[in-house]
Phi, psi and omega in degrees: 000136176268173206289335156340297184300327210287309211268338127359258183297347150318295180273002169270323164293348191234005162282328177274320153316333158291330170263354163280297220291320168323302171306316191286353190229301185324293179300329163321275179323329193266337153304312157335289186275022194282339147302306157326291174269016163284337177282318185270358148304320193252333160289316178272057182225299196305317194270016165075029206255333186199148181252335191239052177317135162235121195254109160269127153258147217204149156234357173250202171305132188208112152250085183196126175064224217224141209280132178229329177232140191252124157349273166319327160281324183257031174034084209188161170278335186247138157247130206252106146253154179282175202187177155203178172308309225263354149303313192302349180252353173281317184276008169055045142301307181248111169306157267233290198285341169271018177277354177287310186280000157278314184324323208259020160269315184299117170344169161288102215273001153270017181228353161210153188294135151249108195231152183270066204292114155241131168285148168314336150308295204174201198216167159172145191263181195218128187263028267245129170270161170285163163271104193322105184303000000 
């Protein structure tokens, strides 16, 4: 094989872990944080503040809900804030007229994370279950 070919497939190899691997550490990470953010799922619900948690993940800077796992302290890829629908409709994430068609999308939020990923691509939500103890 000539070393042309070797650094080819070499760098074709190292082009596709980039676009995989954000998801592949996300789905890590969120196995990780899955107590964590099933408790505070569950806190803002018991204290009536949202029937609908919203978990953003992130890897830059975010001002939207409230910083609850930080990357950087947990040595982790991700960082999580907390959230809710009715933020996401004040701040015209989710428009006004769709929010009955998020409602009737959104998961059972003690049987899944509704979480919101945003990438340097783009943004989107992800219904992720929990993990069963």
């Amino acid at each position: 094989m000539d070393p042309e070919e070797l650094l080819n497939e070499k760098g074709s190899e190292q082009d596709k872990p980039k676009k995989d691997s954000p998801l592949v550490s996300l789905e890590r990470d969120l196995k990780f944080f899955n107590d964590s953010i099933k408790e505070v799922a569950t806190d803002i619900m018991v204290e009536g503040i949202s029937q609908h948690p919203i978990f953003v993940a992130h890897q830059h800077e975010l001002k939207i809900g409230e910083l609850i796992l930080d990357r950087n302290d947990l040595n982790t890829n991700w960082s999580i804030h907390a959230s809710t629908l009715d933020e996401f409709v004040e701040r015209g994430i989710i428009k006004p007229e769709l929010k009955e068609r998020f409602i009737n999308t959104y998961k059972n939020p003690n049987e899944f994370m509704s979480v919101f990923v945003v990438t340097p691509e783009g943004a989107n939500f992800v219904f992720y279950p929990y993990v069963k103890g």
